[in-house]
N, CA, C and O atoms as CSV, one atom per row, in Angstrom:
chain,resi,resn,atom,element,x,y,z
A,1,UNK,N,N,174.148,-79.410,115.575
A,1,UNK,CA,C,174.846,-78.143,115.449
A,1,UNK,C,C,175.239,-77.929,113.984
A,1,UNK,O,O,175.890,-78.867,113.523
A,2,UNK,N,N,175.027,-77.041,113.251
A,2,UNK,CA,C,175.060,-76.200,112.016
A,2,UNK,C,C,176.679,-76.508,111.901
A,2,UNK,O,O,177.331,-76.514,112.945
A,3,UNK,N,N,177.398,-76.790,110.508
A,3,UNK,CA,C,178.652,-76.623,110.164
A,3,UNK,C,C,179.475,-74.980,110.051
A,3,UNK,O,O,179.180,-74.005,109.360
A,4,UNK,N,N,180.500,-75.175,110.957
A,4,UNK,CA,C,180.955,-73.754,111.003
A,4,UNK,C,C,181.610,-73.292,109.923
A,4,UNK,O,O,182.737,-73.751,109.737
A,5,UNK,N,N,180.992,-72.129,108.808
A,5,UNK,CA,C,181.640,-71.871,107.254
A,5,UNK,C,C,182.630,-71.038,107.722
A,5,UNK,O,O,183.285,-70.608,106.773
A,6,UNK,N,N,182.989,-70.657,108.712
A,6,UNK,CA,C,184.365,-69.294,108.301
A,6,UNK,C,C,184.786,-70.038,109.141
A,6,UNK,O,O,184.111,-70.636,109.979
A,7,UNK,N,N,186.342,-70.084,108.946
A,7,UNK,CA,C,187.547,-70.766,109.221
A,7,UNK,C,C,188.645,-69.967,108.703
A,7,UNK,O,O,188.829,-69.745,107.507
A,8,UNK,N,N,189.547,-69.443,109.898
A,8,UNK,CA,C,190.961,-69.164,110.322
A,8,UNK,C,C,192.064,-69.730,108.796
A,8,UNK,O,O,191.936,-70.717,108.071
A,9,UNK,N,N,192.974,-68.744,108.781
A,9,UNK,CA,C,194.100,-69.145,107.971
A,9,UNK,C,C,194.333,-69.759,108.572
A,9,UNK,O,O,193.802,-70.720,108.014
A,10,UNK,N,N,194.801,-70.196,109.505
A,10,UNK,CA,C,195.712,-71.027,110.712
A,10,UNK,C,C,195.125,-72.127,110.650
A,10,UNK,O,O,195.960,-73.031,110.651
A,11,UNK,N,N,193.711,-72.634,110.578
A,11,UNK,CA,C,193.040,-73.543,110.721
A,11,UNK,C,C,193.069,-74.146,109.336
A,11,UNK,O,O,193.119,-75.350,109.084
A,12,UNK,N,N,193.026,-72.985,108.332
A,12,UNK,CA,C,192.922,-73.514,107.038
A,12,UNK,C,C,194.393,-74.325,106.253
A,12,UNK,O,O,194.395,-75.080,105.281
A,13,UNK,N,N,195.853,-73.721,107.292
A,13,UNK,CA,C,196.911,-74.080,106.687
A,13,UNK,C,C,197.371,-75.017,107.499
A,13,UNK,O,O,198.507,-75.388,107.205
A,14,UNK,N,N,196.692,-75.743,108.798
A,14,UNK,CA,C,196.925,-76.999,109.567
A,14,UNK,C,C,196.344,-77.975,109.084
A,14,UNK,O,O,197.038,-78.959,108.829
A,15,UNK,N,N,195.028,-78.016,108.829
A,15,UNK,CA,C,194.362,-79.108,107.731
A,15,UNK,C,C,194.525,-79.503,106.488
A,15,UNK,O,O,193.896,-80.469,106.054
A,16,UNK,N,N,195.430,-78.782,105.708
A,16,UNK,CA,C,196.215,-78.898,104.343
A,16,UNK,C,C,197.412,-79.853,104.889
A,16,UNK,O,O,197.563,-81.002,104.475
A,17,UNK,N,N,198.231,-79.256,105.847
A,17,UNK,CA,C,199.256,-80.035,106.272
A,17,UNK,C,C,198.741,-80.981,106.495
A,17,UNK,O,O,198.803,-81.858,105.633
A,18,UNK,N,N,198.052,-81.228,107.652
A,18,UNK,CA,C,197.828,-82.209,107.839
A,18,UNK,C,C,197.594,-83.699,106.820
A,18,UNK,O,O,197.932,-84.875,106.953
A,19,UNK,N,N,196.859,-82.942,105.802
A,19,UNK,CA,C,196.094,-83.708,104.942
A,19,UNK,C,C,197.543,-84.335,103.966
A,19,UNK,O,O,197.628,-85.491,103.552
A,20,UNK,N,N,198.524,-83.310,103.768
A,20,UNK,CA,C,199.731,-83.555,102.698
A,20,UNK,C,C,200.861,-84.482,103.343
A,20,UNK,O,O,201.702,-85.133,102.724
A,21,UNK,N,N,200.620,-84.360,105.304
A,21,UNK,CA,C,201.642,-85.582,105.666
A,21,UNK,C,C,200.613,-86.687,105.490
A,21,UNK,O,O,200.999,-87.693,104.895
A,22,UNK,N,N,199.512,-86.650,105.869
A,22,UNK,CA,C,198.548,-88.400,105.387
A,22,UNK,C,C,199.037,-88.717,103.905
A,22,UNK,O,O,199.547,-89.803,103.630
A,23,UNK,N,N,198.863,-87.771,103.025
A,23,UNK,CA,C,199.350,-88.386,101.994
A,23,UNK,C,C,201.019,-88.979,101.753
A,23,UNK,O,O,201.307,-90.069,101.259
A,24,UNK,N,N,201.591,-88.361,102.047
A,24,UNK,CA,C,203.275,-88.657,102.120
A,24,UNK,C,C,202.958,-89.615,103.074
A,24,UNK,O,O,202.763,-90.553,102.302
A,25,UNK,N,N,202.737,-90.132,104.312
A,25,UNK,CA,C,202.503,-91.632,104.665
A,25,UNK,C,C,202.019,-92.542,104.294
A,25,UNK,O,O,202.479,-93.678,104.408
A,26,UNK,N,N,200.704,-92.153,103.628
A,26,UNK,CA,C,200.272,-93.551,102.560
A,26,UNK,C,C,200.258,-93.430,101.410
A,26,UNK,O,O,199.294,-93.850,100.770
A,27,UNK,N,N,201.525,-92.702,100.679
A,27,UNK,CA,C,202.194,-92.755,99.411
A,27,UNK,C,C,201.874,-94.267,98.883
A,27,UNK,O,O,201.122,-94.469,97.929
A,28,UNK,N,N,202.434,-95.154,99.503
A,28,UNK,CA,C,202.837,-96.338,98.900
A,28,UNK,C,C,201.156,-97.117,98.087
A,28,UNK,O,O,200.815,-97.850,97.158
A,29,UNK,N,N,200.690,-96.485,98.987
A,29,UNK,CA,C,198.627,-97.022,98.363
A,29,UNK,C,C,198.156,-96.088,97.545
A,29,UNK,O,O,197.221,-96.294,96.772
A,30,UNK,N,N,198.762,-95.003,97.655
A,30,UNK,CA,C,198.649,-93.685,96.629
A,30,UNK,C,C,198.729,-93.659,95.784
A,30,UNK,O,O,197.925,-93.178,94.986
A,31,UNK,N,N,200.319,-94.457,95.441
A,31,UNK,CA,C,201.163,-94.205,94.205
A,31,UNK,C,C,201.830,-95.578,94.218
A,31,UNK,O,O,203.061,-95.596,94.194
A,32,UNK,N,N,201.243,-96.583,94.247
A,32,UNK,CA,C,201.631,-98.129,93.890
A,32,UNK,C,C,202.829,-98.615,92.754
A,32,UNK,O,O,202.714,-98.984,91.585
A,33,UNK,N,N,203.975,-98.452,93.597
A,33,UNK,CA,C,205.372,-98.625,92.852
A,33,UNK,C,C,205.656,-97.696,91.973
A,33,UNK,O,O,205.940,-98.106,90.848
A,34,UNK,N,N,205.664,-96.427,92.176
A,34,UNK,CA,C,205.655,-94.793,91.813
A,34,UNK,C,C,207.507,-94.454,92.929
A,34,UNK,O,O,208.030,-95.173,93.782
A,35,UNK,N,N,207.886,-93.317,92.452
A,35,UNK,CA,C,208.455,-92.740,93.260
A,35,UNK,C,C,208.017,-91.332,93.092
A,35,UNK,O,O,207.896,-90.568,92.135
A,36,UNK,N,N,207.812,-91.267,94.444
A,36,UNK,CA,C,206.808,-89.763,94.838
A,36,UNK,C,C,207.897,-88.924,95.292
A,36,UNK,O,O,208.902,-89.417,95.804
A,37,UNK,N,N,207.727,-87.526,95.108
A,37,UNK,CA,C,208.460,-86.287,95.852
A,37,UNK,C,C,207.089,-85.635,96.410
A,37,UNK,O,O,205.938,-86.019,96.199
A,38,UNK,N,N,207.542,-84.531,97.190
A,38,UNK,CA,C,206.725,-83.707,98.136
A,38,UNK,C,C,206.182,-83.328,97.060
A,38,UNK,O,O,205.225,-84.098,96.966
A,39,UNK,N,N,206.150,-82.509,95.996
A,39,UNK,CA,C,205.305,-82.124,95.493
A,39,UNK,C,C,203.900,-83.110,95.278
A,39,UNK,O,O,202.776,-82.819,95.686
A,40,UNK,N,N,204.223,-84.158,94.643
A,40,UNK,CA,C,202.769,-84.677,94.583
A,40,UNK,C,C,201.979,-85.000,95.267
A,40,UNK,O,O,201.065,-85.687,94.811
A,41,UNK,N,N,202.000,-84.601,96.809
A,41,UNK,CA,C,200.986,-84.586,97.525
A,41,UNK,C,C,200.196,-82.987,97.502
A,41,UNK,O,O,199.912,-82.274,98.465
A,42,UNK,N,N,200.060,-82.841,96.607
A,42,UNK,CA,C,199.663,-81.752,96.262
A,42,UNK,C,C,198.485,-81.850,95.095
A,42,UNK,O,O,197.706,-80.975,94.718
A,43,UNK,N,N,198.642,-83.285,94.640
A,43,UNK,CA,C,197.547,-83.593,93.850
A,43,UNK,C,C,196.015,-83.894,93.546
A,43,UNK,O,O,195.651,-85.024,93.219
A,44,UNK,N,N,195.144,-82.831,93.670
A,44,UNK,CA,C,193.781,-83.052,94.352
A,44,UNK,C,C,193.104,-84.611,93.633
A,44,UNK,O,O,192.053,-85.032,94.116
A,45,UNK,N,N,193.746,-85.357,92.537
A,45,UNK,CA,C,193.066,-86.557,92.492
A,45,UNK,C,C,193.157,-87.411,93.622
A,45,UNK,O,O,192.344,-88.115,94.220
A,46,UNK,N,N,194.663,-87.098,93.787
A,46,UNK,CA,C,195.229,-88.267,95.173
A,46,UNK,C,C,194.601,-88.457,96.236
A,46,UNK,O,O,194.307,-89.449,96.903
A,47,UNK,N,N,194.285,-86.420,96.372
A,47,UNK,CA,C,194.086,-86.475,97.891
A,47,UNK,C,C,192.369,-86.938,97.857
A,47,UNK,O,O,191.809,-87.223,98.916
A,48,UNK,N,N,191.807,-86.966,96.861
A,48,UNK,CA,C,190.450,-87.346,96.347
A,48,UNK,C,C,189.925,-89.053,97.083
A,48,UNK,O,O,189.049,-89.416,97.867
A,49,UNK,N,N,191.120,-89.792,96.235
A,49,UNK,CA,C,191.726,-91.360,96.191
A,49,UNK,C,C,191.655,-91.723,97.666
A,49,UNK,O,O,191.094,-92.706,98.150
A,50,UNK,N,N,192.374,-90.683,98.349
A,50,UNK,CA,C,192.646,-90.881,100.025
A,50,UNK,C,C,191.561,-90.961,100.833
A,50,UNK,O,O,191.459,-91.632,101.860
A,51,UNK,N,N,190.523,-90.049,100.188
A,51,UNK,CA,C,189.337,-89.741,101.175
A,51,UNK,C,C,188.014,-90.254,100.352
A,51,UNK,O,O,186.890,-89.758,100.273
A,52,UNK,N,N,188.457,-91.184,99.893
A,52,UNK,CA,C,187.324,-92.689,98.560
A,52,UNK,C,C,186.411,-91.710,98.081
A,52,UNK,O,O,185.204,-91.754,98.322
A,53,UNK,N,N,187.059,-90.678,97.292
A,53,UNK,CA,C,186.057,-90.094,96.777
A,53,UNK,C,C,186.230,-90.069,95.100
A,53,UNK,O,O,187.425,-90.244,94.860
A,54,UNK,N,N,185.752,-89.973,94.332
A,54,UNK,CA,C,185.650,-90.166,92.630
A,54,UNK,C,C,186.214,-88.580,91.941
A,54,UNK,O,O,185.355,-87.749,91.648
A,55,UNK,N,N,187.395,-88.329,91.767
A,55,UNK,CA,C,187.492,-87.113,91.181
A,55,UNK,C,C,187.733,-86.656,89.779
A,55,UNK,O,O,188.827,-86.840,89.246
A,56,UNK,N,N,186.796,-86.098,89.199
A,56,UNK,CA,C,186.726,-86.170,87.928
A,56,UNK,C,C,186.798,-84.735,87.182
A,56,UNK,O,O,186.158,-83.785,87.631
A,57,UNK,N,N,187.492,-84.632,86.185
A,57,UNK,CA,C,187.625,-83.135,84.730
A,57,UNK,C,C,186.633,-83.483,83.887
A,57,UNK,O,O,186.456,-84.627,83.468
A,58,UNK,N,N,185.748,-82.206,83.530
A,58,UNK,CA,C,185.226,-82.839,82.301
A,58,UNK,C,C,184.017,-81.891,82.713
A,58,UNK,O,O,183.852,-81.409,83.834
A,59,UNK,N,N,182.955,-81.656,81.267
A,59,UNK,CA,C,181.522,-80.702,81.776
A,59,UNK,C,C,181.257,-81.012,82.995
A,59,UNK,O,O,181.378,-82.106,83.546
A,60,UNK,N,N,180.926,-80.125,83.368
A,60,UNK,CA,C,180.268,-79.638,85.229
A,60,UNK,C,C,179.050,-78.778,84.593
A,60,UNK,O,O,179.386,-77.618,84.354
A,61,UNK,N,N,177.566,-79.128,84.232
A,61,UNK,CA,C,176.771,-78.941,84.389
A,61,UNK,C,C,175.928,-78.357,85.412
A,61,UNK,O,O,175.847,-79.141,86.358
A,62,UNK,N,N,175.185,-77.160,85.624
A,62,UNK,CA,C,174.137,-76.849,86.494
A,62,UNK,C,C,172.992,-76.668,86.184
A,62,UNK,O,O,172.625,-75.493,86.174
A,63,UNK,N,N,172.131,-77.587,85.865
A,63,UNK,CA,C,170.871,-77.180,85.263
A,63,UNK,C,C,169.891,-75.810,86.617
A,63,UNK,O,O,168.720,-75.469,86.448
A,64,UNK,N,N,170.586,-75.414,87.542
A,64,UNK,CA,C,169.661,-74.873,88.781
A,64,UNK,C,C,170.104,-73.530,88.278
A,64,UNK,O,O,169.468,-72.515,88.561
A,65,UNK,N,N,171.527,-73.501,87.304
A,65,UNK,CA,C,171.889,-71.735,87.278
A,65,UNK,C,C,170.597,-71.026,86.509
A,65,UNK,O,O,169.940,-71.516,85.591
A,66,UNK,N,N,170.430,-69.798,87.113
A,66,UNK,CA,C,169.658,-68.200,86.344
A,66,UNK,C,C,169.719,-68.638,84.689
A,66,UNK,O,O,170.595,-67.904,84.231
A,67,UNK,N,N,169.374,-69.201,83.961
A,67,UNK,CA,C,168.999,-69.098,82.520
A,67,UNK,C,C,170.420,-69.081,82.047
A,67,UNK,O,O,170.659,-68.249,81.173
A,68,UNK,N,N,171.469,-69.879,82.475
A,68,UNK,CA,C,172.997,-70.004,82.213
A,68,UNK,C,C,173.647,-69.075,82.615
A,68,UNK,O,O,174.857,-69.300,82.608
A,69,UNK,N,N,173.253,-67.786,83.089
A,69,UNK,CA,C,174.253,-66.692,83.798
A,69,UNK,C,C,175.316,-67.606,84.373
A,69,UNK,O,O,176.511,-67.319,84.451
A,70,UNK,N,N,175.077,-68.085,84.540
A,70,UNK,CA,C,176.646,-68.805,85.736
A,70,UNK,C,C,177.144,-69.895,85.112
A,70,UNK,O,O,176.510,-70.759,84.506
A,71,UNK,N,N,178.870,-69.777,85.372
A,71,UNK,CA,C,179.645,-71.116,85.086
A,71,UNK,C,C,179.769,-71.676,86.085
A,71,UNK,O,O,180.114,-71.094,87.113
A,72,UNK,N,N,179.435,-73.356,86.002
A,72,UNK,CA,C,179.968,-73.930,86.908
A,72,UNK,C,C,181.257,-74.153,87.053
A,72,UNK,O,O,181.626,-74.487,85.927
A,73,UNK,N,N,182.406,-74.175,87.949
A,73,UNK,CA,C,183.689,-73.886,88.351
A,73,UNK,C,C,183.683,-75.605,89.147
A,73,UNK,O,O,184.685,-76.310,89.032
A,74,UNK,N,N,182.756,-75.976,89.725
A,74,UNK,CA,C,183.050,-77.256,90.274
A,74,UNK,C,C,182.319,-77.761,91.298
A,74,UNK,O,O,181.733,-76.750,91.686
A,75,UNK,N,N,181.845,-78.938,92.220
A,75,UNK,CA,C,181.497,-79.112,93.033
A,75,UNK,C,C,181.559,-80.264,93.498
A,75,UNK,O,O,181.645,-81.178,92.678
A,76,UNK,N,N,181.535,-80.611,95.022
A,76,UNK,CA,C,181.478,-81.534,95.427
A,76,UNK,C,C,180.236,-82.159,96.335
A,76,UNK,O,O,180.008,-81.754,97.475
A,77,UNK,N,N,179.484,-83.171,95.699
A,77,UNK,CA,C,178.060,-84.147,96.106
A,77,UNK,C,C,179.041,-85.543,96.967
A,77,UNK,O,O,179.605,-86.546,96.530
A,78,UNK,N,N,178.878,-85.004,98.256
A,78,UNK,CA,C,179.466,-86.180,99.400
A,78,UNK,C,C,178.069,-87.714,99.583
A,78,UNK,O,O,178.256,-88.791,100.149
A,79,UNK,N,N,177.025,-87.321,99.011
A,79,UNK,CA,C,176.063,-88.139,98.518
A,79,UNK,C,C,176.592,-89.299,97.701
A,79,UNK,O,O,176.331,-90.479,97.938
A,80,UNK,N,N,177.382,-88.844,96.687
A,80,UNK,CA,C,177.781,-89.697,95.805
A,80,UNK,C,C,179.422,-89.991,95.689
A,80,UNK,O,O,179.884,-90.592,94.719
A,81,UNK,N,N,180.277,-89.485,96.823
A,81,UNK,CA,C,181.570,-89.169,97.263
A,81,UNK,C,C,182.101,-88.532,95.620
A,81,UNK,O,O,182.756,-89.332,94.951
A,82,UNK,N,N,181.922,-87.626,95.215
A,82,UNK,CA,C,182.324,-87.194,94.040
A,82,UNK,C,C,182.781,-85.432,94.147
A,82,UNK,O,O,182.123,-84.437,94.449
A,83,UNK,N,N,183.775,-85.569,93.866
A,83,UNK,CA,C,184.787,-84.042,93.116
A,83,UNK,C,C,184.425,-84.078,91.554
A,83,UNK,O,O,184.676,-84.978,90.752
A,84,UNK,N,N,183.829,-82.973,91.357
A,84,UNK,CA,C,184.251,-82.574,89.893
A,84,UNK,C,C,184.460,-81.606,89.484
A,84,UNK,O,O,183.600,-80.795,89.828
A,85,UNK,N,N,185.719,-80.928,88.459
A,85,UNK,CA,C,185.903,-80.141,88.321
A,85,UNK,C,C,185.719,-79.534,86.449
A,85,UNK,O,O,185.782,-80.452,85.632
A,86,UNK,N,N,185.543,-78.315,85.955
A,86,UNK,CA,C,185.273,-78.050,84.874
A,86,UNK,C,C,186.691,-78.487,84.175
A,86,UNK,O,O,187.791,-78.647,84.704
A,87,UNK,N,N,186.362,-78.602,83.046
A,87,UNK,CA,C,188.292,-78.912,82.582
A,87,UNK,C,C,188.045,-77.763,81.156
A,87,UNK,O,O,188.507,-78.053,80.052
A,88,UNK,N,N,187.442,-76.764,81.340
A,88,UNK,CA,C,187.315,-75.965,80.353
A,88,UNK,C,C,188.217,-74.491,81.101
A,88,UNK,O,O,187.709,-73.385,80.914
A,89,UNK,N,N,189.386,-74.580,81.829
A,89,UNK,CA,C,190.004,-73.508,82.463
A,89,UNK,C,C,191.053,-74.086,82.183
A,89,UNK,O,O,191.355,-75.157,81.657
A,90,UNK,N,N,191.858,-72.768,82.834
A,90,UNK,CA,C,193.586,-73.256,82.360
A,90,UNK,C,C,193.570,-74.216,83.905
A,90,UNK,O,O,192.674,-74.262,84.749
A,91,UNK,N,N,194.756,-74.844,83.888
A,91,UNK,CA,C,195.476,-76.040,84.702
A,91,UNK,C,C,195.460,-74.887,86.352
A,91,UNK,O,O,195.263,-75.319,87.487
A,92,UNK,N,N,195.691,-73.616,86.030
A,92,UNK,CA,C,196.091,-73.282,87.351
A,92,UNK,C,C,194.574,-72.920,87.910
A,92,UNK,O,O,194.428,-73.060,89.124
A,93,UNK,N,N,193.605,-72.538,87.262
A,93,UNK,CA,C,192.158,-72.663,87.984
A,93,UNK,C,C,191.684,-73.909,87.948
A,93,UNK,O,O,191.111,-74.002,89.034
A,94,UNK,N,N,191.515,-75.254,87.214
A,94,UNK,CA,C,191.353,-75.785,87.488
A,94,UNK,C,C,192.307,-76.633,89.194
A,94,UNK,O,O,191.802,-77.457,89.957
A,95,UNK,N,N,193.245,-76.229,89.250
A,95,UNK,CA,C,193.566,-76.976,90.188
A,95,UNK,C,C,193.328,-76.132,91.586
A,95,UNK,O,O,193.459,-76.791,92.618
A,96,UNK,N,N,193.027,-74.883,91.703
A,96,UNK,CA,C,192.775,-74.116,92.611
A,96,UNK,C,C,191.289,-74.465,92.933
A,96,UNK,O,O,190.984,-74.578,94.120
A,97,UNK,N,N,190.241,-74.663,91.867
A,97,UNK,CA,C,189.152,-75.352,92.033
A,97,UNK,C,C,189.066,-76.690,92.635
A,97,UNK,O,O,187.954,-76.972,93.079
A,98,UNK,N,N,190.042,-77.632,92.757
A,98,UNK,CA,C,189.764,-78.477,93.145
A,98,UNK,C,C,190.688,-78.565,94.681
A,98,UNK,O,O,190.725,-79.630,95.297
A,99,UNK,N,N,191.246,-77.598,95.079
A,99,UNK,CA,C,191.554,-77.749,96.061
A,99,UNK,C,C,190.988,-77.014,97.092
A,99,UNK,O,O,191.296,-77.025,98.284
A,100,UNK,N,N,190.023,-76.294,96.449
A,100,UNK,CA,C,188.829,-75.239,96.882
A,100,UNK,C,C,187.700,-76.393,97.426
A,100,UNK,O,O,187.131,-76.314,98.515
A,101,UNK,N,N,187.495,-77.511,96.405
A,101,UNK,CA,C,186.376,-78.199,97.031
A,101,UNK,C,C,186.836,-79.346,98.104
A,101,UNK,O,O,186.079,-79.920,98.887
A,102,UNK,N,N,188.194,-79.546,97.971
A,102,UNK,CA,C,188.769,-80.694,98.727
A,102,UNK,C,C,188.599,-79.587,100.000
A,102,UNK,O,O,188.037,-80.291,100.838
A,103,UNK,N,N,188.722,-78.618,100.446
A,103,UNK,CA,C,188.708,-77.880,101.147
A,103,UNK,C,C,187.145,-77.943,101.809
A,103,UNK,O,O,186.765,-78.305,102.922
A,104,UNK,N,N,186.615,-77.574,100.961
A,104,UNK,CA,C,185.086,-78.329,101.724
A,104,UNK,C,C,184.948,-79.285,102.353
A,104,UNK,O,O,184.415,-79.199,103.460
A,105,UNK,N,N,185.535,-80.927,101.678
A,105,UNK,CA,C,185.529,-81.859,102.170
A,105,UNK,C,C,185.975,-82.028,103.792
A,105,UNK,O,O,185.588,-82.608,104.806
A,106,UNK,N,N,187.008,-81.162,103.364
A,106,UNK,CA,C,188.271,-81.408,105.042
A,106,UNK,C,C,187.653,-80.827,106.286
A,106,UNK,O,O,187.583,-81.273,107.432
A,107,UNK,N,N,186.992,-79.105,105.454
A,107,UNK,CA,C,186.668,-78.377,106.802
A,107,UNK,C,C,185.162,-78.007,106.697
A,107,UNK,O,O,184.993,-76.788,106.662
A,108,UNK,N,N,184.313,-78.559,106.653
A,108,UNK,CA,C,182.599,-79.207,106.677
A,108,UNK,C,C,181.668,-79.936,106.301
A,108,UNK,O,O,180.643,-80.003,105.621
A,109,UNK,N,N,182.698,-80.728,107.297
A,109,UNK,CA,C,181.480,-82.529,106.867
A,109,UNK,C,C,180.116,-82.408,107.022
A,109,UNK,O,O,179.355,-83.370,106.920
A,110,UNK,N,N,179.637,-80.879,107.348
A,110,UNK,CA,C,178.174,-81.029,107.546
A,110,UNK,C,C,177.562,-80.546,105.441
A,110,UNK,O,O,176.442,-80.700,104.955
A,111,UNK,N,N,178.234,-80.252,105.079
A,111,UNK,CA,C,178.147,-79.663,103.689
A,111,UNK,C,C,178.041,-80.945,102.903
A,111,UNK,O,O,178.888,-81.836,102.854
A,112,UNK,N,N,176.586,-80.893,102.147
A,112,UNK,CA,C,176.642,-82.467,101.996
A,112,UNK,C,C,176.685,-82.077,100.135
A,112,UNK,O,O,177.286,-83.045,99.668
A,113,UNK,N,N,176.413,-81.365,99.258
A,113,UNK,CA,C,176.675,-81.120,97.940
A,113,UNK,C,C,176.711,-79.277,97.911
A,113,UNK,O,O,176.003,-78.410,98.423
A,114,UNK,N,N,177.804,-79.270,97.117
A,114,UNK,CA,C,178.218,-77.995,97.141
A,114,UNK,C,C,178.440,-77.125,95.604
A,114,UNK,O,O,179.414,-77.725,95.150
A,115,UNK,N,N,178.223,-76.498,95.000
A,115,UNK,CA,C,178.870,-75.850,93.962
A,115,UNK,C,C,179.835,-74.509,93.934
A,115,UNK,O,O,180.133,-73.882,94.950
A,116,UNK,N,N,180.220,-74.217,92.764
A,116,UNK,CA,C,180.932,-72.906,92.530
A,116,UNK,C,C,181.132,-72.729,91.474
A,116,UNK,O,O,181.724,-73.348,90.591
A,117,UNK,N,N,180.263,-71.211,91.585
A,117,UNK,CA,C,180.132,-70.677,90.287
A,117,UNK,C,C,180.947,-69.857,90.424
A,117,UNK,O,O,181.210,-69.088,89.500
């Protein structure tokens, strides 16, 4: 069966939760003699860390774009358990980007490498 791409706010804001109490429970493997507040489960490296995946800033290359028309914005290759995001944006797109692809991760495990331009 094909991975289902459209997904519910409701669906989309239970799997975030969800995902932000896993992290606030295994804080302590998270954040190894850290003291954590709620906010930092909000951190797409962490939640990266949680789900053994490699999350990385830095060029995001597409050699497949139209003759460079397109920026790459980020993607995630579950091939190689890897997040990466461009680090050539301000802090608040970059982090919306990466919670855009952690979002992939959570809600279609059939999505096996993904981009966004």
């Amino acid at each position: 069966m094909a991975s289902q791409l459209t997904t519910s706010f409701a669906e989309i804001e239970a799997k975030v939760r969800a995902l932000h109490m896993e992290m606030w429970d295994t804080q302590v493997s998270l954040w190894p003699g850290e003291r954590v507040t709620p906010l930092d489960v909000c951190d797409p490296e962490a939640a990266a860390r949680l789900r053994r995946y490699e999350y990385r800033e830095g060029l995001v290359d597409d050699a497949g774009s139209l003759a460079g028309r397109y920026e790459l914005a980020g993607f995630i290759d579950r091939t190689r358990r890897l997040i990466a995001v461009a680090d050539r944006f301000s802090p608040q797109i970059k982090l919306f980007t990466a919670a855009h692809e952690l979002g992939h991760l959570e809600l279609h495990p059939g999505l096996h490498h993904h981009r966004e331009r």
